[in-house]
Residue, then its C-alpha position, 0 to 999 in steps of 0.5 A: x649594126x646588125x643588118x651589116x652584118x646580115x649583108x655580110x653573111x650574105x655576101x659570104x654565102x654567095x661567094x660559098x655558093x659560087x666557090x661550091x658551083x665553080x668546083x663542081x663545075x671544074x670538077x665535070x669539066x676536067x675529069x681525069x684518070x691516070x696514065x703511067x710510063x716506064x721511061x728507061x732514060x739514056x745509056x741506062x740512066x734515068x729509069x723511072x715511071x712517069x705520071x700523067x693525068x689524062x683530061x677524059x673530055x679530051x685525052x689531053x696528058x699533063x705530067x703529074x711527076x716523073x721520078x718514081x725510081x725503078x730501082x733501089x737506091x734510086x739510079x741503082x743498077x736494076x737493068x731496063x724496067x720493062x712492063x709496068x702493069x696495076x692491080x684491078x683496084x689501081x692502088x698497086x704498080x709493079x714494074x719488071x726490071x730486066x737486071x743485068x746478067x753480064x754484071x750478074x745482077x738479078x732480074x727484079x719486080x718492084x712495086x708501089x703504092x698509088x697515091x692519092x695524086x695518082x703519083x707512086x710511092x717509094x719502090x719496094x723490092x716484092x721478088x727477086x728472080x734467078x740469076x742469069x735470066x733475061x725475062x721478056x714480059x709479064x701480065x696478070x689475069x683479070x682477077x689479079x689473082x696471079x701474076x705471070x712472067x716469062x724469061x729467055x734463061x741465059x740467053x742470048x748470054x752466056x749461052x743455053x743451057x746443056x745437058x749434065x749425066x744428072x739432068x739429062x732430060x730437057x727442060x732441066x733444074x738449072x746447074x749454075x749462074x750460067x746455066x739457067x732454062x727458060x722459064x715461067x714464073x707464077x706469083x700470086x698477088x692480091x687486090x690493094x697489096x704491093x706484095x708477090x708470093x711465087x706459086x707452087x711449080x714456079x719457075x716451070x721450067x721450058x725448052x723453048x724460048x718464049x716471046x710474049x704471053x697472054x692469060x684470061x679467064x674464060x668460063x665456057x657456055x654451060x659451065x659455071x667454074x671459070x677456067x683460067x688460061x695461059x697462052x705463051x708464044x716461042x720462037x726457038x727450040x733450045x733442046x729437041x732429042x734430049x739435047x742430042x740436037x742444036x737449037x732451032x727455030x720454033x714458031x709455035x704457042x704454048x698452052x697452060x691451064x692455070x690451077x686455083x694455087x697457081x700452077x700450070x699445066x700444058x695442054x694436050x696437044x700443046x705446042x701448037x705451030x704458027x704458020x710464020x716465023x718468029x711470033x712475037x706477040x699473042x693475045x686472047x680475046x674473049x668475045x662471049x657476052x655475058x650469059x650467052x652462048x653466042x661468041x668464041x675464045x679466039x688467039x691472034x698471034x703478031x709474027x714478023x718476017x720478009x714479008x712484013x708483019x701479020x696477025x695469025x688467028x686461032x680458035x679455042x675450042x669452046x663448043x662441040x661443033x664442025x670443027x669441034x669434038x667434045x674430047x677437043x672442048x674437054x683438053x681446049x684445042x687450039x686451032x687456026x681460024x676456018x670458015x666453014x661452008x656446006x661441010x668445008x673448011x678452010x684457014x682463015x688468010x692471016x691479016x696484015x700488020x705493018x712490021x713488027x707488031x710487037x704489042x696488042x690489045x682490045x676495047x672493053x666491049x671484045x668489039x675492036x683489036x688494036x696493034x702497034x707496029x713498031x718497025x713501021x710506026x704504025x697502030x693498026x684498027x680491027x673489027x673483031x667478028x663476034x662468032x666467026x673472030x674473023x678481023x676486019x681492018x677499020x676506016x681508017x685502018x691505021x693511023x701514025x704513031x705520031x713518033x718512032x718505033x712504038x713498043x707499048x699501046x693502052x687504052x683507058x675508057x671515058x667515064x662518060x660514054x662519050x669515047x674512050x683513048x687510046x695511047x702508044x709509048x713511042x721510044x723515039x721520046x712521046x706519047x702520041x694519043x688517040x680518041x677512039x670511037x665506041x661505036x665504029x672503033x676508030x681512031x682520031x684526034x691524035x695527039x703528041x706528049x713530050x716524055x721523059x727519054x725512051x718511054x717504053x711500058x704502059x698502065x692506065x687506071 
């Protein structure tokens, strides 16, 4: 009897052994992380937030669940959900809705918890804007210490707003539902919470309707107090003269230094124009290395026009150099990207980018930028020059979006050093994937993941 039951001890361990090798083995073999898909259905129907385990070997999606509402009660009238973003711990969602201003339904952010499925919870009403905007966009710094989010005001309906004998300057404090500025609004938010807590100063209001917007912390060499930066992009100017004259176009960028409580500041010689008609897209790149002095702050602005889409680069004064005095360091000039030889300096020729490059982003390392052209269903590569911040297309230097017109790009890093993906949200109805190179920043493999109709902003974790 007791060497049956011996054997059978054994038998058990083995099988314990087996099942414990074949996990741990599964769980290499198939590592995951997360991605996340505003889905903004069919004639307003069907708002929600998908989720899908990507396999980090491969990329490969696979559908988690796709039926975190985006509205309160669910299929409620919230307006199209427009960006998704998580906090830093991955534990905390927020989606933008873009209300409905003709039925005087507020703009709202929900957000959610992340639960341990990589699914969503319930949604939960965090903040509720003004009336009558029709917000854009919004991000957060890298800290998320803040969010921000930019809106058109009562534009394109019922109109801008006009000047009262009370408020006869422009911006003015908005009137009425139907008289409401552009603006910025800052909220402060705090790592593993789903709560939003509007700064001091906000919503600041603006004169100018903004178009994208791009923030980062940044502390410049010799520094040792991180400075907190706000870049905003407007494409028509609403109230020029105090009012006196129409709107017209703008094509220029806006420049906040962002206080510690949250409140902006616009910089000395901010607005800065962009050779180009209507910006569409901005993103701030930081390519000093950690500790280092050897690098830049640099800006590339996507524009669309008759000539098709271009990326237009900037500097930000960060060092006193040719090009640089101390007074520029001090109030962080933003200037158009020049090489210089032999005390001459000329503008650096902005890049091709398809048509209409509504989306941007770079890989961990600051070494490659990344671009979705949504009126030529392409995503465009660069190699970003590390002191000069100079863009040279990769080989190849686009790649298919695997679908139509592409609003939303994202990158998630491969825990194994191996590579690291990329993905394009396609409204045409699919997700198409990319596994990128860490060393040369190309892009292959694509691959092509049905989504639930009309997915639109991207977060990974």
């Amino acid at each position: 009897m007791s060497k049956k039951i011996s054997l059978v001890v054994a038998l058990v361990g083995m099988c314990a052994l087996s099942l414990f090798l074949l996990s741990c083995g599964s769980s290499s073999s198939r590592p995951s992380g997360l991605l996340y898909v505003l889905t903004q259905g069919s004639n307003g129907v069907g708002n929600n937030v998908s989720s899908f385990a990507i396999d980090l070997n491969s990329g490969n999606l696979s559908l988690v669940n796709s039926n975190a509402s985006t509205c309160i009660p669910a299929g409620g009238s919230c307006g199209l959900p427009l960006d998704i973003l998580l906090d830093p711990t991955g534990a905390a969602a927020f989606v933008l809705n873009q209300g409905i201003p003709s039925a005087s339904v507020a703009p709202t952010i929900y957000s959610y918890t992340v639960n341990s499925n990589g699914s969503l919870g319930a949604p939960i009403l965090a903040q509720t804007l003004t009336s009558g905007d029709t917000p854009v966009a919004m991000a957060r710094d890298a800290a998320g210490q803040f969010l921000f989010v930019i809106d058109q005001g009562s534009y394109p309906s019922p109109g801008y707003p006009a000047p009262s004998p009370t408020n006869p300057t422009c911006p003015h404090v908005p009137t009425s539902a139907t008289d409401v500025c552009p603006s910025i609004s800052v909220f402060a938010m705090q790592s593993g919470s789903t709560s939003l807590t509007l700064a001091s100063g906000s919503p600041f209001y603006l004169s100018k309707i903004p178009s994208a917007l791009s923030a980062i912390t940044f502390t410049p060499p010799g520094f040792t107090t991180a400075q907190e930066i706000l870049f905003v992009t407007n494409n028509l100017d609403i109230c020029t003269a105090n009012c006196v004259l129409p709107p017209h176009s703008d094509n220029t960028v806006s420049v906040y230094t962002v206080s510690s409580s949250g409140v902006l500041t616009e910089q000395p010689n901010s607005p800065y124009a962009v050779a180009a008609v209507d910006p569409i897209s901005v993103l701030a790149v930081n390519t000093y290395p950690a500790g280092e002095n050897t690098g830049g702050l640099f800006v590339y602005v996507g524009n669309e026009d008759a000539n098709g889409g271009h990326l237009y680069p900037f500097q930000v004064c960060t060092v006193v150099n040719a090009v640089c005095k101390t007074q520029d360091v001090a109030n962080a000039l933003m200037t158009p990207l020049e090489t210089c030889s032999q005390g001459i300096c000329i503008d650096v020729s902005a890049t091709s980018a398809g048509q209409n490059p509504v989306a941007m982003l770079v890989d961990p390392t600051n070494s490659f930028l990344y671009v979705v052209s949504e009126g030529s269903s392409q995503v465009f590569g660069f190699r970003i020059g590390t002191t000069a911040g100079t863009l040279t297309a990769l080989s190849p230097a686009n790649e298919s979006s695997q679908g139509s017109q592409p609003v939303s790009i994202a990158l998630h890093p491969s825990v194994n050093n191996t590579g690291q993906f990329l993905f394009v949200s396609n409204t045409s109805g699919n997700i198409a994937g990319f596994t990128l190179n860490t060393t040369s920043g190309s892009m292959s493999s694509p691959t092509s993941t049905v989504a639930p109709a009309t997915p639109s902003g991207l977060a990974v974790r």
